[in-house]
PyMOL commands that place a pseudoatom at each C-alpha (Angstrom):
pseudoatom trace, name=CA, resn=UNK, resi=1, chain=A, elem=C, hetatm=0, pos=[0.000, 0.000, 0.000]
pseudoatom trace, name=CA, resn=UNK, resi=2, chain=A, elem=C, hetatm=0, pos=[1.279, 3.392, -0.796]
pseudoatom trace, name=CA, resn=UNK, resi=3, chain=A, elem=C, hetatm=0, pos=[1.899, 5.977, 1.496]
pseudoatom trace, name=CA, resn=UNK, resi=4, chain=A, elem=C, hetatm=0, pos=[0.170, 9.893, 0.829]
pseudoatom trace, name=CA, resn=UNK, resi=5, chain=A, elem=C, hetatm=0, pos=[-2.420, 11.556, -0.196]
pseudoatom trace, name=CA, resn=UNK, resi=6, chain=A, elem=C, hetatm=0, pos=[-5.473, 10.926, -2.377]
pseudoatom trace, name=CA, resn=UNK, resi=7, chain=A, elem=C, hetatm=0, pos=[-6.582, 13.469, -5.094]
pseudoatom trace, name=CA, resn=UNK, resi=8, chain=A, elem=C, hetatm=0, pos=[-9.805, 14.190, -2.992]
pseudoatom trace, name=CA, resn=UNK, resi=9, chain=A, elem=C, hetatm=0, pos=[-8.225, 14.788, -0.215]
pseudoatom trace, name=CA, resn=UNK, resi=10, chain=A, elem=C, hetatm=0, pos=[-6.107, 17.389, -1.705]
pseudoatom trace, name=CA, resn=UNK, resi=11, chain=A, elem=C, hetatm=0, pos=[-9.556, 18.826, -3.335]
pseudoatom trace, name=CA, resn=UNK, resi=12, chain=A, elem=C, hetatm=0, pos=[-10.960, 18.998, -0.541]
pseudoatom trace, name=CA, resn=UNK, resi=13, chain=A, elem=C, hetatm=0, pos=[-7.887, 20.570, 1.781]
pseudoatom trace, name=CA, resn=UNK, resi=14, chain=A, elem=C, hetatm=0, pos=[-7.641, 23.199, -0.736]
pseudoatom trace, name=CA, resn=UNK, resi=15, chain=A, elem=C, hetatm=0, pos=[-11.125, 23.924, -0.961]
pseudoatom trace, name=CA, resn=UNK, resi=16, chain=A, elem=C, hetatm=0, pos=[-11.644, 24.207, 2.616]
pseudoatom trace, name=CA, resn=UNK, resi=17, chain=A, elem=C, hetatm=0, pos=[-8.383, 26.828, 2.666]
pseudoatom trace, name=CA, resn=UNK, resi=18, chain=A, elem=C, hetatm=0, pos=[-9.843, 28.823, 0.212]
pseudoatom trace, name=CA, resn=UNK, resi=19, chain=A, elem=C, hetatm=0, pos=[-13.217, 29.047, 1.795]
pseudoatom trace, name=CA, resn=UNK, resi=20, chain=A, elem=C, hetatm=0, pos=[-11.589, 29.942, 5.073]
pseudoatom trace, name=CA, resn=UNK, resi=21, chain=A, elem=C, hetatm=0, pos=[-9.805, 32.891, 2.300]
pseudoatom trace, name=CA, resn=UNK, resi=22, chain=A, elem=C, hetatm=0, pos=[-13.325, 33.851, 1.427]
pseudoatom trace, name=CA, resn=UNK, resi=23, chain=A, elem=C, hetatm=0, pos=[-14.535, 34.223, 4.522]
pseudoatom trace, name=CA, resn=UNK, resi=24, chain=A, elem=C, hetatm=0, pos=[-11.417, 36.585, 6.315]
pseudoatom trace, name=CA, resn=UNK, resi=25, chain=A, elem=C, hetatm=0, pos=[-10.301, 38.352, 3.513]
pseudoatom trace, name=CA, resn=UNK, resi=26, chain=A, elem=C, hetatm=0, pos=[-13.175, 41.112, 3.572]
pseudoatom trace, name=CA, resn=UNK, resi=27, chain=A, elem=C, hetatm=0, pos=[-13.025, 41.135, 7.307]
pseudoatom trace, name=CA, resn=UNK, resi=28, chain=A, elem=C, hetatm=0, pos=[-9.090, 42.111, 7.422]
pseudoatom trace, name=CA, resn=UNK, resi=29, chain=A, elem=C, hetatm=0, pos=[-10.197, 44.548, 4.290]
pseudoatom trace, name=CA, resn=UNK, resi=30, chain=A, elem=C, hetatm=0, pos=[-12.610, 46.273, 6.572]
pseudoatom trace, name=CA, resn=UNK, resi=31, chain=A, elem=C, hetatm=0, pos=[-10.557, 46.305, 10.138]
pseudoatom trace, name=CA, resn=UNK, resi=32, chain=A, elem=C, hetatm=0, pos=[-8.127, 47.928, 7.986]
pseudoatom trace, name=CA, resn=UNK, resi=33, chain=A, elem=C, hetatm=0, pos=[-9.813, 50.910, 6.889]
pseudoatom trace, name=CA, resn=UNK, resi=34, chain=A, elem=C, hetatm=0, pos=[-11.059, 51.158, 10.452]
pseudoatom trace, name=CA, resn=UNK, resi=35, chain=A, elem=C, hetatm=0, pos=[-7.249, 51.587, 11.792]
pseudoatom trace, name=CA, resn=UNK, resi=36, chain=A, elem=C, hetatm=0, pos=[-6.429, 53.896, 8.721]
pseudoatom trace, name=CA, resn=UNK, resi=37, chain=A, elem=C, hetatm=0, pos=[-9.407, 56.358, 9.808]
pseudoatom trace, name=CA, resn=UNK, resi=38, chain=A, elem=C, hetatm=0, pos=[-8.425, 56.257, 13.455]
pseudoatom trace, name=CA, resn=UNK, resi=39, chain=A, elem=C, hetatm=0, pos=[-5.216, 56.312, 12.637]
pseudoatom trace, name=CA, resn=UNK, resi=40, chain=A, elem=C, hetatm=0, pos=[-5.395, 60.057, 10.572]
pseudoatom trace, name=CA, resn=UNK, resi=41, chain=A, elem=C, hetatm=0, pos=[-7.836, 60.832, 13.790]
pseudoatom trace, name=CA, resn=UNK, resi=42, chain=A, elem=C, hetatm=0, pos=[-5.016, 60.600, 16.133]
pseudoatom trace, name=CA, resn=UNK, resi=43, chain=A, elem=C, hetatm=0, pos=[-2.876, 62.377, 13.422]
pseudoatom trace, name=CA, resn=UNK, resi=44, chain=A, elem=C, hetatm=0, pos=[-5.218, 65.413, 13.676]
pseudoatom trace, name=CA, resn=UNK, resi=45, chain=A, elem=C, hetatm=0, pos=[-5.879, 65.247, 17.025]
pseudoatom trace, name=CA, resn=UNK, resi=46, chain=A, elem=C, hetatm=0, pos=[-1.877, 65.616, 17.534]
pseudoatom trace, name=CA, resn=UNK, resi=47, chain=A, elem=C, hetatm=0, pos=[-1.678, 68.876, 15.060]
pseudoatom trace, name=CA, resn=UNK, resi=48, chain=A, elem=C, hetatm=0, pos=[-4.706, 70.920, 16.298]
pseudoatom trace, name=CA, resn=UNK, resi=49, chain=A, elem=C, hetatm=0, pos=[-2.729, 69.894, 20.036]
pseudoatom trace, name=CA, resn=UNK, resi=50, chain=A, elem=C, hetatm=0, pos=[0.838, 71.230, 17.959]
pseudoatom trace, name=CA, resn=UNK, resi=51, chain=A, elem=C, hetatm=0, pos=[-1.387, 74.309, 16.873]
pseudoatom trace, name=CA, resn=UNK, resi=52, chain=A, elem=C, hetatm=0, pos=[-2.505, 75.162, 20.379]
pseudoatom trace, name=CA, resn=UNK, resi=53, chain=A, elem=C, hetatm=0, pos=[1.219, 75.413, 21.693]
pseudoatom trace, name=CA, resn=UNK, resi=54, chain=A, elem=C, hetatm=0, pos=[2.007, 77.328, 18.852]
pseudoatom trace, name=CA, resn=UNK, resi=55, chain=A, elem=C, hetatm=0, pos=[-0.205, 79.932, 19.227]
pseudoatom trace, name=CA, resn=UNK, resi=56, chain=A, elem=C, hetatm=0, pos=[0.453, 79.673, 23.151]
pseudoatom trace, name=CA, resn=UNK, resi=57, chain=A, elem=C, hetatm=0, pos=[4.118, 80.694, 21.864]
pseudoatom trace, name=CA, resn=UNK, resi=58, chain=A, elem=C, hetatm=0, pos=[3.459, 83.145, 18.808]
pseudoatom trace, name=CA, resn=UNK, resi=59, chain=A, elem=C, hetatm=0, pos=[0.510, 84.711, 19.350]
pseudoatom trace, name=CA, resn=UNK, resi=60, chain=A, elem=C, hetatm=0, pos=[-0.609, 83.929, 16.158]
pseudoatom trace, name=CA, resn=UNK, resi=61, chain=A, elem=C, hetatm=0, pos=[-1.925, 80.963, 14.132]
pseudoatom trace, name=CA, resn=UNK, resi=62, chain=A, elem=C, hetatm=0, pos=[0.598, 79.147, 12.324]
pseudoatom trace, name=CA, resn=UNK, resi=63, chain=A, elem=C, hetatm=0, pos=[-0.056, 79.251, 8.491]
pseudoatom trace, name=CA, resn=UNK, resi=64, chain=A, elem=C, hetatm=0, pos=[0.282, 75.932, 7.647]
pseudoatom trace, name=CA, resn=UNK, resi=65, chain=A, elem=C, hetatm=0, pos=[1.687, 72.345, 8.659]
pseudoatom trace, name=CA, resn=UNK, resi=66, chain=A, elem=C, hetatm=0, pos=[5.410, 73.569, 7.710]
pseudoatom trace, name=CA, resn=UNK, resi=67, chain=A, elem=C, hetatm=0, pos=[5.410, 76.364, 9.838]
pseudoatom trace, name=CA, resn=UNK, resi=68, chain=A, elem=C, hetatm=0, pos=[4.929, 73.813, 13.050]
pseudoatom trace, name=CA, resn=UNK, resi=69, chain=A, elem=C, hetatm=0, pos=[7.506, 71.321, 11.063]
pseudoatom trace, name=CA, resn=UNK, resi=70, chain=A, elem=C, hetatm=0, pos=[9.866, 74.533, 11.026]
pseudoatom trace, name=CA, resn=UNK, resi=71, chain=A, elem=C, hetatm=0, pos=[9.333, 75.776, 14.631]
pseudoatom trace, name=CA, resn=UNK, resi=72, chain=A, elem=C, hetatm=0, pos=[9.779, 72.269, 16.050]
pseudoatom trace, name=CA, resn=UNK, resi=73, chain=A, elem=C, hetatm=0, pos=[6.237, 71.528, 17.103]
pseudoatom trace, name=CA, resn=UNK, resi=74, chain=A, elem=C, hetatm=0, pos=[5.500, 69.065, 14.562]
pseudoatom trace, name=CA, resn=UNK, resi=75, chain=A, elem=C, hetatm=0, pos=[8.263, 66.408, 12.638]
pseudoatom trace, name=CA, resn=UNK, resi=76, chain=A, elem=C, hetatm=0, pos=[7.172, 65.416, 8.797]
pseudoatom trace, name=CA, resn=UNK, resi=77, chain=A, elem=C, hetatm=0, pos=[5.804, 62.411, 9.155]
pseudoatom trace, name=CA, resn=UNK, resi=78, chain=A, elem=C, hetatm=0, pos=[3.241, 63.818, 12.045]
pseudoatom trace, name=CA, resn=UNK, resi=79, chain=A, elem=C, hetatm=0, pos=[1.442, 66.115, 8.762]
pseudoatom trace, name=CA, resn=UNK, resi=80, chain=A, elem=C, hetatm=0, pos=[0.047, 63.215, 7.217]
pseudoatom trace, name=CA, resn=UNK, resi=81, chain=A, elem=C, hetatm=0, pos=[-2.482, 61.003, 7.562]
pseudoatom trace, name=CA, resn=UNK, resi=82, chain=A, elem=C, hetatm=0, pos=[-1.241, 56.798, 7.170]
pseudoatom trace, name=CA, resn=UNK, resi=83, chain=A, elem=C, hetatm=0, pos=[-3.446, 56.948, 4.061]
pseudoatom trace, name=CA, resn=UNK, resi=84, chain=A, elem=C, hetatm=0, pos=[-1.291, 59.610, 2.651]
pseudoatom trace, name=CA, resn=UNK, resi=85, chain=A, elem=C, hetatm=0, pos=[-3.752, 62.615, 2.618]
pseudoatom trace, name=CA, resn=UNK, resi=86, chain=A, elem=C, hetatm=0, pos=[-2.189, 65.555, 3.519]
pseudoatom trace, name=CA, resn=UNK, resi=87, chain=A, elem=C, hetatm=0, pos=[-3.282, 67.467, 6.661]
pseudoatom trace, name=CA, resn=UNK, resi=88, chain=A, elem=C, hetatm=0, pos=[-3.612, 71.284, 6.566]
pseudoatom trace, name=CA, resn=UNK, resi=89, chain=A, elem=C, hetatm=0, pos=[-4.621, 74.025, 8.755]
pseudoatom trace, name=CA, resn=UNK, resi=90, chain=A, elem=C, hetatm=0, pos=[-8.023, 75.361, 8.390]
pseudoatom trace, name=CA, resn=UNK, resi=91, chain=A, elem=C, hetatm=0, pos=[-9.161, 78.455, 10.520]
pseudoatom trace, name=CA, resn=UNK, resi=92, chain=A, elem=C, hetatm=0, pos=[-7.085, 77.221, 13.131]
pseudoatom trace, name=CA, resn=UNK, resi=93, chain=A, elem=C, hetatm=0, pos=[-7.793, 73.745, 13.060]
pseudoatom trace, name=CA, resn=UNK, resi=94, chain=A, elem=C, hetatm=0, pos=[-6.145, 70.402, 11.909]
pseudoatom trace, name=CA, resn=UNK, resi=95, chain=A, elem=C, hetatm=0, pos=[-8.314, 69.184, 8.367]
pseudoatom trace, name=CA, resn=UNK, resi=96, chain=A, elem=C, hetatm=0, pos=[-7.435, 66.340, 6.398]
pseudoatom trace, name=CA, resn=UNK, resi=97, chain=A, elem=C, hetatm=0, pos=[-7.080, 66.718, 2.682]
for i in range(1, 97): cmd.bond("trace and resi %d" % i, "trace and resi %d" % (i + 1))
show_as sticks, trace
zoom trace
């Protein structure tokens, strides 16, 4: 008797993995989007904070996402969003564009 593997065995391992595929693929799809969105949340959430000390030092509201970079408030990768929209300073708040 040889050792192994039928043909419907491998079938039916291969359909059951790509079921399983099916089935998660969407769901990872999904949970990512979620952590992208939260993700440029927190990003805007840490410039309107980068904002607030800036204008606690100038007197003034900083122009744009470069002035904070420049001053030292702010480091590049803090003015954009994981999903690489740029954020911007709106009327003295954090926006994502």
């Amino acid at each position: 008797m040889r050792k192994g593997f039928t043909m419907l065995e491998m079938i039916v391992v291969v359909l059951i993995v790509a079921l399983l595929m099916l089935l998660t693929i969407p769901n990872i799809q999904k949970v990512m989007g979620i952590v992208q969105k939260r993700g440029c949340e927190s990003q805007l959430k840490i410039v309107d904070a980068a904002i607030l000390q800036y204008m606690l030092e100038y007197e003034q509201i900083p122009d744009s996402t470069q002035t904070l970079i420049s001053s030292g408030l702010l480091s590049d990768n803090q003015a954009k969003c994981q999903n690489n929209k740029v954020i911007a300073i709106v009327d003295g708040q954090a926006v994502e564009q």
